[in-house]
NUKEBA-127926 format. One record per atom (N, C-alpha, C): atom name; residue number from 1; residue in three letters; x, y, z. Coordinates in nm, 3 decimals. Layout:
! NUKEBA-127926
- site pos code xx yy zz
- CA NUM ALA X Y Z
...
//
This chain:
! NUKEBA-127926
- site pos code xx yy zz
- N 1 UNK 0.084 -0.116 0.000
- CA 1 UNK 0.000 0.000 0.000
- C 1 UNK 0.090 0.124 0.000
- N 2 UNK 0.022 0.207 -0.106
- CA 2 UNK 0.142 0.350 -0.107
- C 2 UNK 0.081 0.420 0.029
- N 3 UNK 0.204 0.545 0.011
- CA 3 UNK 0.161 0.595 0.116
- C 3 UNK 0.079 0.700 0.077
- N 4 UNK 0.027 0.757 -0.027
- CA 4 UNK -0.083 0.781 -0.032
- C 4 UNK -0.192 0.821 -0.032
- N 5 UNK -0.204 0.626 -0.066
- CA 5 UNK -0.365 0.573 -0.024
- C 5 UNK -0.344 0.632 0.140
- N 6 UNK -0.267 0.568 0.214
- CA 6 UNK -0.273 0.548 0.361
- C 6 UNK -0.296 0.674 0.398
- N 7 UNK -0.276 0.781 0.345
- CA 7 UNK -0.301 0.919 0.378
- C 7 UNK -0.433 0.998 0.367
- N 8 UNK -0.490 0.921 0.269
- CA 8 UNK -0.646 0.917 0.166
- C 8 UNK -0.710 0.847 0.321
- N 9 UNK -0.677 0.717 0.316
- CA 9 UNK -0.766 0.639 0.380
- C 9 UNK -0.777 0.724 0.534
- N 10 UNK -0.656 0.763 0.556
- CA 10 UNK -0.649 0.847 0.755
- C 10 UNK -0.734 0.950 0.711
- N 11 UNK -0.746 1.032 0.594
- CA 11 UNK -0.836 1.151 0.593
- C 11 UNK -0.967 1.116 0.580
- N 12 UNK -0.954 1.024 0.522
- CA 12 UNK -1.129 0.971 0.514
- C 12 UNK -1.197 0.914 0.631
- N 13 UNK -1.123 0.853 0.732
- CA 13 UNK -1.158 0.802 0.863
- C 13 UNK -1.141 0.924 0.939
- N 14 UNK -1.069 1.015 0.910
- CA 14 UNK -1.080 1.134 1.056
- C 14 UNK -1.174 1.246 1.008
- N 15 UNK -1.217 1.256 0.913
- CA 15 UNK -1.319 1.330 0.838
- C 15 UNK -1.440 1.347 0.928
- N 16 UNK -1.499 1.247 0.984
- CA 16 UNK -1.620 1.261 1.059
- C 16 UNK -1.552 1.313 1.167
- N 17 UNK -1.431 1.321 1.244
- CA 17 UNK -1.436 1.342 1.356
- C 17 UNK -1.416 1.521 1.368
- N 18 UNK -1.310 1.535 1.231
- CA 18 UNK -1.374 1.715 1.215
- C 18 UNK -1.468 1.799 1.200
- N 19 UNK -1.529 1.687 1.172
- CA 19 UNK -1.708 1.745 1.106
- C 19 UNK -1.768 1.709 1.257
- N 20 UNK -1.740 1.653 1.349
- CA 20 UNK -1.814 1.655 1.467
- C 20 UNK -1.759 1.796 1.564
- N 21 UNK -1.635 1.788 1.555
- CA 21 UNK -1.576 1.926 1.641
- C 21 UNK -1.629 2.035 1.575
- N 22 UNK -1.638 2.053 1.447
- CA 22 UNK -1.694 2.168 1.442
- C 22 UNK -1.807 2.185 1.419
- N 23 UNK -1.903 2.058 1.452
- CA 23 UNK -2.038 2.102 1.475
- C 23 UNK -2.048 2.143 1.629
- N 24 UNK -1.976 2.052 1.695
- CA 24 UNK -1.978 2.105 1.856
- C 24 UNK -1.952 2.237 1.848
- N 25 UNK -1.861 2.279 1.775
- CA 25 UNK -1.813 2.489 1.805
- C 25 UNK -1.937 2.546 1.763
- N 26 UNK -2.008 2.480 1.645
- CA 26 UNK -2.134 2.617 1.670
- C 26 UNK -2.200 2.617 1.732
- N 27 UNK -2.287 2.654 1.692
- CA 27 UNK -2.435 2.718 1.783
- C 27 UNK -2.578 2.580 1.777
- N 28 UNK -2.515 2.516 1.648
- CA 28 UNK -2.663 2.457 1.606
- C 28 UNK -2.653 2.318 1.680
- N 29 UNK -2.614 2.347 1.762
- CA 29 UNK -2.622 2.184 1.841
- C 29 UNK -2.737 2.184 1.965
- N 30 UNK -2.844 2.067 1.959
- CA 30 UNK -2.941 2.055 2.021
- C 30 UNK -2.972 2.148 2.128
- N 31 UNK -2.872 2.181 2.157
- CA 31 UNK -2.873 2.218 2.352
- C 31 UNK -2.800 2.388 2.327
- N 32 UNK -2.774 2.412 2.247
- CA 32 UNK -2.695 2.538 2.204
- C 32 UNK -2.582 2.503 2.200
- N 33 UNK -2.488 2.599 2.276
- CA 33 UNK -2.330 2.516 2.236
- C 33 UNK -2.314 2.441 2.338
- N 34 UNK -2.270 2.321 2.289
- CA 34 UNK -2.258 2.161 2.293
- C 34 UNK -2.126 2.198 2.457
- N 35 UNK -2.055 2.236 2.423
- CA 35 UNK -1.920 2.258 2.551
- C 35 UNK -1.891 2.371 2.592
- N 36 UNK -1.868 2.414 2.736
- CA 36 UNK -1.928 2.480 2.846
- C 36 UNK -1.758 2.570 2.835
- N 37 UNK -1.648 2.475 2.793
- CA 37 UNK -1.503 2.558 2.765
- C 37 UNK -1.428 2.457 2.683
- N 38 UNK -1.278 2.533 2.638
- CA 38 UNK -1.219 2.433 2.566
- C 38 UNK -1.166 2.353 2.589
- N 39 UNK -1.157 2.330 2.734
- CA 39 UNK -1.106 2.150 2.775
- C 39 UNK -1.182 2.062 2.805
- N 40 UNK -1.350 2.068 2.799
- CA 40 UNK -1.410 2.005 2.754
- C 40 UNK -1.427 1.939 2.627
- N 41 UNK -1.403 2.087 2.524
- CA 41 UNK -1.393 2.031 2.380
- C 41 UNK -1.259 1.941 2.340
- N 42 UNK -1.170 1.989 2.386
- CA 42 UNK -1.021 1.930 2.375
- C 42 UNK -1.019 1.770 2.436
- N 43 UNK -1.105 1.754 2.535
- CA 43 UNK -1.123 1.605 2.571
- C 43 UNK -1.204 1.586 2.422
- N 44 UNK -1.257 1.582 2.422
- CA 44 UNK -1.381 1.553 2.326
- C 44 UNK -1.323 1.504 2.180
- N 45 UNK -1.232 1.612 2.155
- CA 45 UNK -1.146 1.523 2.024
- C 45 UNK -1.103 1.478 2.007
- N 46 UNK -0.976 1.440 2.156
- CA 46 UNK -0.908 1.399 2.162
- C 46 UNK -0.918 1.222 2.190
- N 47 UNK -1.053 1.226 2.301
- CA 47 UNK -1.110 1.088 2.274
- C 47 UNK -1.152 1.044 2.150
- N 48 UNK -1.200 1.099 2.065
- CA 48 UNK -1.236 1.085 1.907
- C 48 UNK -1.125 1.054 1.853
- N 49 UNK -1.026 1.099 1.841
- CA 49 UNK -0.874 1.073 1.759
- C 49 UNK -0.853 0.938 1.791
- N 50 UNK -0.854 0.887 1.939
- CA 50 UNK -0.790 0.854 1.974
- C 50 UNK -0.874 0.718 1.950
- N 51 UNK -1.012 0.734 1.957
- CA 51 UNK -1.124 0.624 1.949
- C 51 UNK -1.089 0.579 1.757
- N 52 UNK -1.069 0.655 1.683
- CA 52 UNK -1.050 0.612 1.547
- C 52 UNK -0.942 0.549 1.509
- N 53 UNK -0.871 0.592 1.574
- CA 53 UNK -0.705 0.542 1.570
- C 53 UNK -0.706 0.406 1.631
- N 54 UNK -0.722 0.338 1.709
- CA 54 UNK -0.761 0.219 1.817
- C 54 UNK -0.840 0.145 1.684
- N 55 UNK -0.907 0.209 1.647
- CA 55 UNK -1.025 0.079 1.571
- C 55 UNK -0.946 0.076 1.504
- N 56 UNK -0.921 0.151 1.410
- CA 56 UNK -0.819 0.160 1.258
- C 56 UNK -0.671 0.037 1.285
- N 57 UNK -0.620 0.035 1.404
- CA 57 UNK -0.515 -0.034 1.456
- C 57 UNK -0.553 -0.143 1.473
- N 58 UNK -0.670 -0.184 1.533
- CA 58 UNK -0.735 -0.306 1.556
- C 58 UNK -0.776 -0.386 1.412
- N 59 UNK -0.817 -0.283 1.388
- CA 59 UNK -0.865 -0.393 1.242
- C 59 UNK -0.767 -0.398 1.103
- N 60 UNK -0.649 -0.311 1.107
- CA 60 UNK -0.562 -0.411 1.069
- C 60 UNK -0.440 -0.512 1.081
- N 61 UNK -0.489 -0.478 1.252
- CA 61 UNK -0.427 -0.621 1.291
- C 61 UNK -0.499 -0.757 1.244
- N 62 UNK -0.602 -0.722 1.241
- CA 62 UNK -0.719 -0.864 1.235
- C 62 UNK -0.682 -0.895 1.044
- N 63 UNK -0.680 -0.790 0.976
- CA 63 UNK -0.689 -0.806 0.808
- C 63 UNK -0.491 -0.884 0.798
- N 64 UNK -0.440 -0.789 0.879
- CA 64 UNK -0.299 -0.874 0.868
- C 64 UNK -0.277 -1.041 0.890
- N 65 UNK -0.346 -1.051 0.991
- CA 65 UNK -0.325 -1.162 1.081
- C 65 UNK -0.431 -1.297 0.951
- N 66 UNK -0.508 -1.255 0.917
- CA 66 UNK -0.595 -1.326 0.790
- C 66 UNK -0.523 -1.354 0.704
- N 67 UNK -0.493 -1.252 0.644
- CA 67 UNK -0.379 -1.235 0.530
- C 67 UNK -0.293 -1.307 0.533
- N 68 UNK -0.174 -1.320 0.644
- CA 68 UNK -0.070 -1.424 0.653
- C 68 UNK -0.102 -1.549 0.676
- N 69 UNK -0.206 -1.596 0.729
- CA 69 UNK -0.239 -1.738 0.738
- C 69 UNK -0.234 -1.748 0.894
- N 70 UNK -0.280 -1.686 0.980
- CA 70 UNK -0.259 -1.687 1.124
- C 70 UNK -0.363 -1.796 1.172
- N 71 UNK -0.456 -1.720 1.127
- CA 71 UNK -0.604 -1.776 1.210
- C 71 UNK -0.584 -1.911 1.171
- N 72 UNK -0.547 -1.954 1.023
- CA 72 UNK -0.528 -2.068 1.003
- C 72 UNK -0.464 -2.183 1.097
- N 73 UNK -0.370 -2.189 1.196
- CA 73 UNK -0.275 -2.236 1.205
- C 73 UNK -0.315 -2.239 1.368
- N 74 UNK -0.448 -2.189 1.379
- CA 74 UNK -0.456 -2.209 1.525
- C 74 UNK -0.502 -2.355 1.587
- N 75 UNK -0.481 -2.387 1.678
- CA 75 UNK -0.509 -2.574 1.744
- C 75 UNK -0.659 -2.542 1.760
- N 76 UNK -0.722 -2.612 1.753
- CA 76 UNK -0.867 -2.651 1.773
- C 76 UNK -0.831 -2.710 1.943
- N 77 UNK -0.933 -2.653 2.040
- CA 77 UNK -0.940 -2.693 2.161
- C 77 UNK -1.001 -2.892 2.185
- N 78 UNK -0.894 -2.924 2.275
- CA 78 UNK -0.994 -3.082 2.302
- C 78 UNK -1.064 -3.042 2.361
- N 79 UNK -1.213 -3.140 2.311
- CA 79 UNK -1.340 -3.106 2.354
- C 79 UNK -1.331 -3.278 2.465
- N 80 UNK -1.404 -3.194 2.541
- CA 80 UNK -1.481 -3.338 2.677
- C 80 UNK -1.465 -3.463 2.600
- N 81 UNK -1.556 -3.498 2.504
- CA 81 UNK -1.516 -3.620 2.457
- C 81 UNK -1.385 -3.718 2.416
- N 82 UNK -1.265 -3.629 2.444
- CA 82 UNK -1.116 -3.705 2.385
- C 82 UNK -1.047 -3.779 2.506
- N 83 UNK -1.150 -3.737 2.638
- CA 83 UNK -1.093 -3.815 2.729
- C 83 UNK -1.062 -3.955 2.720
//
């Protein structure tokens, strides 16, 4: 994979999370503005970054681990009956 795609693909996954911060900064959020100061908001993205990043890491561990033949190669548990 070039780098990119990989740059495409991070902008396309963090895309919603800019479009959520700056719906929180305006006005048009249910309740008026959404955060009371900016270290509320600053948590707020920062769990978001950090929540996209985690999945994004997770799941291509899981596409890697497929890919090479991992899952393959795992032992099947003895079941009760091999006693």
């Amino acid at each position: 994979m070039s780098r990119r795609s990989i740059y495409l693909l991070l902008a396309i996954g963090l895309a919603p999370v800019v479009l959520m911060g700056a719906y929180a900064l305006s006005d048009l959020g249910a309740f008026g503005r959404s955060f009371p100061n900016g270290h509320a908001l600053a948590a707020f993205m920062i769990g978001a970054v950090l929540t996209v990043l985690l999945s994004v890491g997770l799941f291509s561990l899981a596409f890697f681990s497929a890919r090479r033949g991992y899952d393959e190669r795992v032992i099947e548990p003895a079941s009760e009956d091999d006693d």
